[in-house]
Every structure is written in structure tokens, then in C-alpha cells.
N, C-alpha and C positions, 0 to 999 in steps of 0.2 A: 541528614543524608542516609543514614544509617534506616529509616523509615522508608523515605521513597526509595530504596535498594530494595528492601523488601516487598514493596509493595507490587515493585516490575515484577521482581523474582514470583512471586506468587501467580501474577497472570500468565507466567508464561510456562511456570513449572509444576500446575495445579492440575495434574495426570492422576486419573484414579487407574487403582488397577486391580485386575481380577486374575481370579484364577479358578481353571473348572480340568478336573479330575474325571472325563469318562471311565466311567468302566463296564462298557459295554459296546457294540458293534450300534446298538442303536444311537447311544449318547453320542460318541462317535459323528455321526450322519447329522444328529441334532447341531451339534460343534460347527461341523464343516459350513452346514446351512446359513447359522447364523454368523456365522466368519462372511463368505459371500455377499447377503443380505447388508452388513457392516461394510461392506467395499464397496459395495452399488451406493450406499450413503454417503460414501466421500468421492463421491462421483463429483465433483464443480468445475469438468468440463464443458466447454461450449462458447457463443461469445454473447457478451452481455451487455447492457445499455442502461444508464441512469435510468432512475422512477423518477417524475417528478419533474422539478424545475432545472432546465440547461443549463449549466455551468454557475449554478447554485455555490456560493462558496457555505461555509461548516457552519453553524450555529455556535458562536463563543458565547452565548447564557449559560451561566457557571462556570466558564471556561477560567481558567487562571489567571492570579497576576501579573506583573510583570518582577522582575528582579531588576535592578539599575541598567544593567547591559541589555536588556531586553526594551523595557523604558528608551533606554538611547537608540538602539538599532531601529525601535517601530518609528523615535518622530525623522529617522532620516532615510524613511521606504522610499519617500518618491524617489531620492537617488536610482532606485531600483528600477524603473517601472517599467523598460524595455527589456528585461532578462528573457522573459518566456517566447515575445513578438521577437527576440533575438535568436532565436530557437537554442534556448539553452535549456536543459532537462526540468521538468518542472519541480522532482523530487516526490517524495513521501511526507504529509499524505496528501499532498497538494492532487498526485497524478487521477488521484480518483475524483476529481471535482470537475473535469476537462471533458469536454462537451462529444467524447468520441467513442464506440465501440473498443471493449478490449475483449481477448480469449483467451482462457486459460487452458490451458495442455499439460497433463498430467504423465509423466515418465518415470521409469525404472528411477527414484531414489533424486529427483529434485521434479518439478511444475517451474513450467516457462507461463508466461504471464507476456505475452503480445499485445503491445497498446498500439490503437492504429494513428494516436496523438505520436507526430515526430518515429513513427514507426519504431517506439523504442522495446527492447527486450529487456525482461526481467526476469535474472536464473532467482528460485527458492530452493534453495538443498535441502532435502526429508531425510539422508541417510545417516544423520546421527552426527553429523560432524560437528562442530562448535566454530564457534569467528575463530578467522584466524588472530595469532597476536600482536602482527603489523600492517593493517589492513591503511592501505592507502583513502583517503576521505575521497569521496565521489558524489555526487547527484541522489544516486538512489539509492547508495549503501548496499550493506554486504548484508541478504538476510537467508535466517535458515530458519526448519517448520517443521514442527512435531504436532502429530494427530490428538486432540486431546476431545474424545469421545468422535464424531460428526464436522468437528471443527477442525479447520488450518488453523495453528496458529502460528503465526509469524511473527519471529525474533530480526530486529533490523539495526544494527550499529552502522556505524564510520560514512556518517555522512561528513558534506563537507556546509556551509553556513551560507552558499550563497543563492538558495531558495527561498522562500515562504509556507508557511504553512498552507495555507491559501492565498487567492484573489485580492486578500483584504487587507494585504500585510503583514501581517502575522508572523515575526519573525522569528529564526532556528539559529542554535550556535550549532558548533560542531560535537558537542555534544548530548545531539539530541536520541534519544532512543525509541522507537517505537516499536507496537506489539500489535498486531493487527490479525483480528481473530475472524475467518472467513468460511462461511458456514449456509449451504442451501438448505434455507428455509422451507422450501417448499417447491417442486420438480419446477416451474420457473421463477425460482426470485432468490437472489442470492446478499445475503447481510453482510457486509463488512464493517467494522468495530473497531476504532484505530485507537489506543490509548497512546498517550502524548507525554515524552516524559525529558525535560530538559532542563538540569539543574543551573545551568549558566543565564539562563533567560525569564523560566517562569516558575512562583513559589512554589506549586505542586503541580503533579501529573492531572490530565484528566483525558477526558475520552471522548472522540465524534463519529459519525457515522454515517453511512451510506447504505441506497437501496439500491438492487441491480435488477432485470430483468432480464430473460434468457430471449433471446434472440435466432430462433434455429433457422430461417433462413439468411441469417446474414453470413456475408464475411466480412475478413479484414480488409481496407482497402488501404492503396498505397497514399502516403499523405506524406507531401515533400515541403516540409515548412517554408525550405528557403526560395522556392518559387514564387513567382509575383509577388517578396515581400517586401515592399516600399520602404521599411525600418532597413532591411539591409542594403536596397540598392532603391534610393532615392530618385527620382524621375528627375530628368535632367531639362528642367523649364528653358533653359537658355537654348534649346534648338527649338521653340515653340515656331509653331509654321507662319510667315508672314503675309 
């Protein structure tokens, strides 16, 4: 245990830091410049769209064991298999596998994260605060983000267990923790990096990921799950026309 604490602790608290002394009116200007140039770098807004294959679930080659509790919860997923068609929150890091545009919006000391999946919203707090220390378990958990160089990275506690990891089963206690490091790659392509870390389900953490693509003429659009959806209101055969 004592291991995998460390090892979260590391990706999330592995902050270099500098320190530059002008002493001059030019160094000064040099400063400022590359302060700016560093801001435009953490620039990841906009909205953005899967690379690759639609609603692709994560790649578990290498992916962890299971623990007994984990073992039990996967051979009894089908129980599950209406959560999501029931429009219930998909979770982390499920959210990023879903076949929809998100945008991210960058504010004064937290970034909103608009998925236009279940149009749900996602606060990340930047301004230093820590989880709180009774945080009620929810869907997407309570995350907060510190810049470390170009990169978001994102601290996520107090889920609650009745997610998936993905599509595929993959199940989560309520003890799962994730660190998910969010970083553009490149003026349109944006990297996301989830490492995975839940001592109740699987023997060690590990890590999957995702590609994104910027999207500038898109927007969000409005997506109402529980319209037309036959899981929740069932067609009523017995008034079929005679």
C-alpha cells in the first residue's frame, strides 16, 4: 500500500521548480515574455473530438489484475448493462471513451470541461485547494489541477462504484483514484493520460489513454439522453393498430 501511495503521490506531485533572478530592465522583459509564451502553452481550450475509432473502449494489454472484489464485481457486469442507456453518469475515465464532442473552458482558478455526452459539466479547481475531507462519493468525483510544466494534471478522489472503467466492464470500487494528465500536444491534438489506481479491485495502478482532435468549427450541442429512449419508456405494443 504503502508503494502504490507513492507511486500516485509521484504523478501527481512531480512539480519542478525554478527560480530566475533578473537583474536588469531587460531580463525583466525576457521574464515577462517567456511567462506569456508559457500561458499560450496551457492554452487547452476549445472543443475536441476522439482520433481514431468511435466509442473505442481502453486497451487493458498490461492492464492489472484483478483483487477478489474486483474478480467478483467483473463476473457480475451484466447485472449492470443498462446504467449508461439509463442515462446515469458514465464516470472517469469511462467519460472519455463516448462517442461525443467535449470543451474545455479555462477560468479565473478552476477549467469547466462541457461534455456534450448527457450535457454533463465538469468543475477542475487550479487554485490550490486540496479535496475536501468529507466529500460525498458521486459519478465523476471531486477533482482538482495543478500545472506541472505544459500539462493539466488532474487529481480525482470520492467516486462512487457504480460505473465502469469502460465499455468492457471494467469495474471501480469507491475507492478508485485517478490522475489524468492533459497536455496539447500539438496546436490541434490534445493527449489525455489517465492513470488508474484502485486498491480494493486491482493488484496495481496502471495507465490508458486517449487522443483528441481540436475541432474549431464546432460546438456543443444539446443531447437529451432521456428522449426517444426505449430503455426508459418502453413502446407500448398493446395499442398496436389493428
Amino acid at each position: 500500500m504503502k508503494r502504490r501511495a507513492f507511486w500516485m503521490a509521484a504523478i501527481f506531485f512531480s512539480f519542478s521548480l525554478f527560480s530566475t533572478s533578473p537583474t536588469s530592465a531587460a531580463g525583466a522583459a525576457q521574464s515577462a515574455k517567456a511567462k506569456d509564451a508559457a500561458e499560450q502553452s496551457r492554452d487547452l481550450s476549445g472543443v475536441w473530438f476522439t482520433q481514431g475509432s468511435v466509442r473505442a473502449n481502453f486497451s487493458f494489454e498490461g492492464a492489472s489484475a484483478f483483487l477478489p472484489w474486483g474478480e467478483e464485481r467483473f463476473k457480475a457486469g451484466p447485472q449492470k448493462d443498462t446504467l449508461v442507456v439509463l442515462c446515469i453518469p458514465p464516470g472517469v475515465p469511462r467519460v472519455w471513451t463516448e462517442p461525443y464532442p467535449f470543451e474545455i473552458i479555462q477560468l479565473q482558478g478552476r477549467i469547466l470541461i462541457v461534455y456534450e455526452y448527457q450535457h454533463l459539466i465538469r468543475q477542475i479547481f487550479t487554485d490550490g485547494r486540496d479535496h475536501p475531507q468529507d466529500l460525498t462519493p458521486t459519478y465523476m468525483g471531486n477533482s482538482v489541477g495543478k500545472w506541472q510544466g505544459n500539462t493539466l494534471v488532474v487529481d480525482t478522489i470520492g467516486y462512487n462504484d457504480k460505473t465502469w472503467i469502460d465499455g468492457s466492464k471494467h469495474p471501480h470500487s469507491d475507492q478508485l483514484h485517478t490522475v489524468e494528465r492533459i497536455e496539447r500536444v500539438g496546436h490541434d491534438v490534445l493527449k489525455i493520460e489517465v492513470a488508474i489506481d484502485d486498491p480494493k479491485t486491482y493488484v496495481k495502478p496502471w495507465t490508458v489513454q486517449r487522443i483528441f482532435d481540436l475541432k474549431p468549427g464546432w460546438e456543443i450541442s444539446e443531447q437529451v439522453c432521456e428522449e426517444n429512449n426505449t430503455y426508459l419508456f418502453p413502446p407500448d405494443n398493446s395499442k398496436s393498430e389493428k
